[in-house]
C-alpha positions in Angstrom: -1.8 -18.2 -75.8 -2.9 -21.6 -74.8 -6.1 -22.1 -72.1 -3.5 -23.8 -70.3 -1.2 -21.2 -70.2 -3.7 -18.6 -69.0 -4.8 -20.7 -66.4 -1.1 -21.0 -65.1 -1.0 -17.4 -65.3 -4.2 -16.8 -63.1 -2.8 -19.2 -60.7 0.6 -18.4 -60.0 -0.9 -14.5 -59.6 -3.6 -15.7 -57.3 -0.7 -17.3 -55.4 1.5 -14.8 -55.2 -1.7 -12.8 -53.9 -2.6 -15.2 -51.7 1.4 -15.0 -50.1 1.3 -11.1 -50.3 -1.9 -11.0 -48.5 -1.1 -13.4 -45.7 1.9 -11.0 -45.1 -0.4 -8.3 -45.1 -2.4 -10.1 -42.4 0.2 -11.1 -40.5 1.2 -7.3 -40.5 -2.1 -6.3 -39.8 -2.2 -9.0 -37.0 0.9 -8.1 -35.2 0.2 -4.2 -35.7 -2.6 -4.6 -33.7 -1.6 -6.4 -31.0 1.1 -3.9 -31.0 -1.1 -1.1 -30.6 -3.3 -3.0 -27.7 0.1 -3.4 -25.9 0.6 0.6 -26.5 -2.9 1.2 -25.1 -2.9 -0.9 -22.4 -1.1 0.4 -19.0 -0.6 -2.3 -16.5 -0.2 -1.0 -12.7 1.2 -3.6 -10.6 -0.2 -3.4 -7.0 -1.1 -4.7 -3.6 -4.7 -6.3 -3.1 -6.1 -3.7 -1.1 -5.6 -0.7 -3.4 -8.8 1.0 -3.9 -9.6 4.1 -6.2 -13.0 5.5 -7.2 -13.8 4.2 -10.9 -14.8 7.7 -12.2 -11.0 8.7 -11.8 -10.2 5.7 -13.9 -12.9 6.1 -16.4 -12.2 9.5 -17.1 -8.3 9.2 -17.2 -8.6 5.9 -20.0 -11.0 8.0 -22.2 -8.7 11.6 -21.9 -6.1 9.3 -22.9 -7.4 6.5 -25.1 -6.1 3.9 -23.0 -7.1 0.8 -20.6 -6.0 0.2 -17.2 -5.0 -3.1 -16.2 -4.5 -3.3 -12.4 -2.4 -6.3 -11.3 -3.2 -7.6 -7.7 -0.1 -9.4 -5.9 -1.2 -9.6 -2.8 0.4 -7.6 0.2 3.1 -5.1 -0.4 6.3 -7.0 0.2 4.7 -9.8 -2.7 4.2 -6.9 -4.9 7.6 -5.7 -4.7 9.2 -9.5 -4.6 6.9 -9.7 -8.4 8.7 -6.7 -9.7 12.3 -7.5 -8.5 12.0 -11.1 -9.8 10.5 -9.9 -13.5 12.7 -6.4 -14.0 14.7 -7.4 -16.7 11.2 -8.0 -18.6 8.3 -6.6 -16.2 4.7 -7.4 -16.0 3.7 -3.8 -15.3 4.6 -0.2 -16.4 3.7 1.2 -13.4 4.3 0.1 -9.3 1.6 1.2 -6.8 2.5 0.5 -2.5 6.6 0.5 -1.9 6.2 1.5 1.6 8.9 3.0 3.4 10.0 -0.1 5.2 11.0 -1.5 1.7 11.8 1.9 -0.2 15.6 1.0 -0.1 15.0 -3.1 -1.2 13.3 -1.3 -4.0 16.0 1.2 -4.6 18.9 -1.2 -4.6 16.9 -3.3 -6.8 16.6 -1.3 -9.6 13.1 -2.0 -10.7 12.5 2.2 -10.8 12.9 4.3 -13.2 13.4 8.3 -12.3 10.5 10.4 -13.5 10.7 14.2 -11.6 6.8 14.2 -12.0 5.9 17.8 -12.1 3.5 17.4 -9.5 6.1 16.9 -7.0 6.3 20.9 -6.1 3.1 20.1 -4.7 4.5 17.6 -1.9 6.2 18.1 0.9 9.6 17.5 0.8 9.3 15.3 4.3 7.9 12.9 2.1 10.5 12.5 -0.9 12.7 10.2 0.3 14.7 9.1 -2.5 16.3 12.2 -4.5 16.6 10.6 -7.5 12.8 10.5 -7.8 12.3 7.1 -8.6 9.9 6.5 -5.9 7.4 9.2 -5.5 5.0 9.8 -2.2 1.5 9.5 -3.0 0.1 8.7 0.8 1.1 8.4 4.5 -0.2 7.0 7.6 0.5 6.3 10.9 -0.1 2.9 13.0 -1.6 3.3 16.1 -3.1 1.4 18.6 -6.8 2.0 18.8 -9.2 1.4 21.4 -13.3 0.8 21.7 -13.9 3.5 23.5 -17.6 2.5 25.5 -15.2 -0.3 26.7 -12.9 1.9 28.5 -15.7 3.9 29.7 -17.6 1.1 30.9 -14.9 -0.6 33.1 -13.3 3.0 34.5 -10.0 2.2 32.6 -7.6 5.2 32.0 -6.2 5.1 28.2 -2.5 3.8 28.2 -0.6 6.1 27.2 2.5 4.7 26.5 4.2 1.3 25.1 5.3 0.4 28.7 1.8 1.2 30.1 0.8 -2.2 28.2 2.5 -4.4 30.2 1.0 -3.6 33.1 -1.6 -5.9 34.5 -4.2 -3.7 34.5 -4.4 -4.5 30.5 -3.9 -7.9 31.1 -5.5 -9.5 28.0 -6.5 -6.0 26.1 -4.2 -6.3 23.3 -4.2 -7.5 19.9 -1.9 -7.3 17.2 -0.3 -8.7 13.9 2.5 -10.9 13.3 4.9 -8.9 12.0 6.1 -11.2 9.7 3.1 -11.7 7.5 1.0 -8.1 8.0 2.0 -4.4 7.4 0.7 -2.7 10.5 2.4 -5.8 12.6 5.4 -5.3 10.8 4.8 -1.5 11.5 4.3 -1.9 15.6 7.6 -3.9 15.6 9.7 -1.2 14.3 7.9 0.9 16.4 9.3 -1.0 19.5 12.8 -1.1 17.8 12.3 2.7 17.6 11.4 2.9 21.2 13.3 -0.3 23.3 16.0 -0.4 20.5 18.0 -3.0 19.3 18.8 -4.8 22.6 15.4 -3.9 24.2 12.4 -4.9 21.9 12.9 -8.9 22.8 12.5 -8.1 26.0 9.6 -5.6 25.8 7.8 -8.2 23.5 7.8 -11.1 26.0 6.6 -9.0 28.6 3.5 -8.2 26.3 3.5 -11.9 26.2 3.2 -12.2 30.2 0.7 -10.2 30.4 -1.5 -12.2 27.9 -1.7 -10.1 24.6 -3.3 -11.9 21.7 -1.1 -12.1 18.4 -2.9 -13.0 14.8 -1.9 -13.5 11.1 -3.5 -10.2 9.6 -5.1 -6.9 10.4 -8.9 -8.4 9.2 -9.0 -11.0 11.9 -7.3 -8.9 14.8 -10.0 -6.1 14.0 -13.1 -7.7 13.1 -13.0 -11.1 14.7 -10.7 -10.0 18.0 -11.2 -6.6 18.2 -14.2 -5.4 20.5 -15.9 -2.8 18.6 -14.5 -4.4 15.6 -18.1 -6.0 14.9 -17.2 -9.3 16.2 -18.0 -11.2 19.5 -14.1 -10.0 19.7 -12.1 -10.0 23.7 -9.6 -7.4 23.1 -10.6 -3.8 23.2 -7.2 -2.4 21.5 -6.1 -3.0 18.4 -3.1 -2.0 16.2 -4.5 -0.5 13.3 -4.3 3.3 11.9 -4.8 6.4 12.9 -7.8 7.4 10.3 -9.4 4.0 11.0 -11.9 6.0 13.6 -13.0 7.7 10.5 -14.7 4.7 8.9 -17.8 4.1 11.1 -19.0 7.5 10.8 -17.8 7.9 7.0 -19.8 5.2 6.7 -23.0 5.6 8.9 -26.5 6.1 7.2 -26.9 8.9 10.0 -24.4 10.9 11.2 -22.4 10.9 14.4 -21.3 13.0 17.0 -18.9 10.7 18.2 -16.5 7.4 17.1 -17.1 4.0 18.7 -13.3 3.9 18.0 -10.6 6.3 18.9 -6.3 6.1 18.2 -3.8 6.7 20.9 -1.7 9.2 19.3 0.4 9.9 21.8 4.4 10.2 21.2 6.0 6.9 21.2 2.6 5.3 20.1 2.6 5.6 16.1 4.9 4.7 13.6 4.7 6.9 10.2 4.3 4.9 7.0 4.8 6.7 3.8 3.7 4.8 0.3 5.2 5.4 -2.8 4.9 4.5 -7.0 7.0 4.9 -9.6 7.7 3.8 -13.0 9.0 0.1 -13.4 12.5 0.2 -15.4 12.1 -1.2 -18.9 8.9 -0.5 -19.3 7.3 -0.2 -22.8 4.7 2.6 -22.7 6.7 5.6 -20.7 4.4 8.3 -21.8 1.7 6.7 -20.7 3.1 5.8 -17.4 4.2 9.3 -16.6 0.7 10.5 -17.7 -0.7 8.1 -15.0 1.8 8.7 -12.1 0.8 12.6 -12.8 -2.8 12.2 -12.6 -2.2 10.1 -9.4 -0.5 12.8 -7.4 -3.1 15.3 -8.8 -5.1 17.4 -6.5 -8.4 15.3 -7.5 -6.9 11.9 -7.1 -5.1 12.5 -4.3 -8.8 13.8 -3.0 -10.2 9.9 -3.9 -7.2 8.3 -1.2 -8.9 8.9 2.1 -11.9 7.6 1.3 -11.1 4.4 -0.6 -8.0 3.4 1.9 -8.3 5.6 4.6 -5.1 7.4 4.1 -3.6 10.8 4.0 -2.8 12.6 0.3 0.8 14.1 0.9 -0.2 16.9 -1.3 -1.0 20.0 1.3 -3.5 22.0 -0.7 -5.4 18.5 -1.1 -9.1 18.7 0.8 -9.4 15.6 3.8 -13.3 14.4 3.6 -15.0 15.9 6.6 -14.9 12.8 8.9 -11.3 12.8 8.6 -11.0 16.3 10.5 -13.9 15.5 13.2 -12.2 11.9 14.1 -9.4 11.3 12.0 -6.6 12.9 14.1 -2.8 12.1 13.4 -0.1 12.1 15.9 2.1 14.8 16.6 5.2 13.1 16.3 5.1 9.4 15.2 8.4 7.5 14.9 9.9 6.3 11.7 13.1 4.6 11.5 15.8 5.5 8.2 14.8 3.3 5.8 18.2 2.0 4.6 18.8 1.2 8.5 15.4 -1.1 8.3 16.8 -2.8 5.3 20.3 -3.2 6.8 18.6 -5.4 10.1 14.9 -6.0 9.5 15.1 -9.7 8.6 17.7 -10.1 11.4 14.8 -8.8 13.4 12.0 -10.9 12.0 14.3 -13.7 12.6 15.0 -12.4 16.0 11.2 -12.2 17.1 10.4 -15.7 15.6 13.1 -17.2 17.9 13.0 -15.0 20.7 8.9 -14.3 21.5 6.7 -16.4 19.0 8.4 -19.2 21.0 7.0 -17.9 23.8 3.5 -17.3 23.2 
């Protein structure tokens, strides 16, 4: 055999190598990423979600994965993201469907049922769709609350009722959210459908408005720029905010305290129950992993981390509240809460009602 002829031997072989290997790599390449994907869980979820890293630490190494949380801003953005990407979603896992939206999200689709085994654990109050694609992981109540020096200083009884704010004693006290682009505003406005009903809560509103009550985009600036023990030079000394938001001055104090600068009115008629819920987004890719997540989150010990990161209540009953919680966190007796299927039936129609009917007027 000719030089020539070896050489064309070497080189088609090296060739064919060359083809074979790129495959190889190719295979390699895409086997990878593959396995990234796998070990990769995305949770889609609101801005403010909090949990204590050491939770999330330990539960990537037990299970040899990464968590990628995905901000999207307030809750109704974070469910708008899922709905409009469904039939190929961003996440595996949804974090902060709120009852208010827990039928949008239901007649949606964007859920997948998973009866997580840690639901015997919960309450059944709480389970509010018995197909278990959205499972309870907190609850909270919004309330309106009050600096309490303030009210000692000036010799002012603590309303306690809705009606009570109209009067002109409390002319000017009040602060609270626009419904329409904050949770707890969107919370007190049910909470005066709940009590004035349909035909009443226009009404109700503009008399709030007579009597001088200050309205803001979000909870931030009506509690630390408007709010009077809020940190702020702020005017109003009531607030809607939460029931456990008492509990974050002394959680947070270098020395302890015998008693809250802040305090909720948890009187009947004054709260309206929230319940948040996750669940696994439909079409996901990585299943196991996603039911390994939701399971740790409704655990005893991350259902522990919730009141001190968002200053919330664990649904689970044998789950330990942080001290502070019990000395000045104190939940109301019977807050309202409308069905959630009659919310989604009228709530626009309500937004749109309020824009027209009292934002006109203030």
């Amino acid at each position: 055999m000719s030089k020539f002829h070896i050489e064309r031997l070497v080189f088609t072989a090296m060739r064919k190598f060359c083809v074979v290997g790129m495959v190889l790599c190719l295979l390699v390449l895409l086997a990878s990423a593959a396995l990234a994907q796998d070990n990769t869980l995305n949770v889609l979820t609101y801005s403010s979600f909090a949990v204590s890293e050491d939770l999330v630490a330990k539960f990537e190494a037990e299970n040899n994965v990464k968590i990628q949380f995905i901000e999207s801003g307030d809750t109704p953005s974070v469910l708008n993201r899922a709905i409009l990407t469904k039939d190929s979603p961003i996440a595996d896992v949804i974090i902060g469907i709120n009852n208010v939206l827990l039928s949008r999200a239901l007649t949606n689709d964007v859920l997948e049922p998973y009866a997580s085994p840690m639901l015997e654990a919960i309450d059944d109050s709480f389970k509010l769709d018995s197909e278990n694609r959205a499972l309870p992981f907190d609850f909270g109540d919004v309330c309106i609350n009050y600096d309490v020096a303030w009210f000692a200083e000036k010799g002012l009884p603590v309303p306690q009722t809705l009606e009570e704010l109209t009067d002109e004693k409390y002319q000017g006290q009040l602060v609270v959210e626009n419904p329409a682009s904050s949770a707890p505003g969107e919370a007190f406005l049910l909470l005066t459908v709940a009590e004035f009903g349909e035909d009443g809560f226009v009404d109700y509103w503009n008399r709030l408005i007579e009597n001088k009550i200050e309205i803001v985009s979000d909870w931030s600036t009506a509690y630390f720029t408007n709010f009077t023990a809020g940190g702020g030079n702020g005017l109003q000394p009531m607030v809607v905010s939460y029931d456990a938001s008492p509990a974050a001055a002394p959680m947070y104090s270098e020395t302890p305290m015998e008693e809250a600068p802040t305090a909720a009115i948890v009187a009947d008629g004054m709260c309206y129950r929230m319940v948040e819920f996750l669940g696994i987004l439909n079409n996901t890719k990585n299943r196991a992993m996603a039911e390994k997540f939701v399971d740790a989150f409704l655990s005893v010990e991350w259902q522990e981390d919730l009141p001190g990161q968002m200053f919330v209540y664990p649904v689970r009953s044998d789950a330990n509240l942080p001290e502070v919680f019990m000395k000045f966190a104190i939940p109301p007796a019977n807050p309202a809460a409308l069905e959630s299927d009659y919310v989604e039936a009228n709530y626009e129609k309500w937004i749109q009602t309020w824009n027209d009917e009292v934002l006109i007027n203030y």
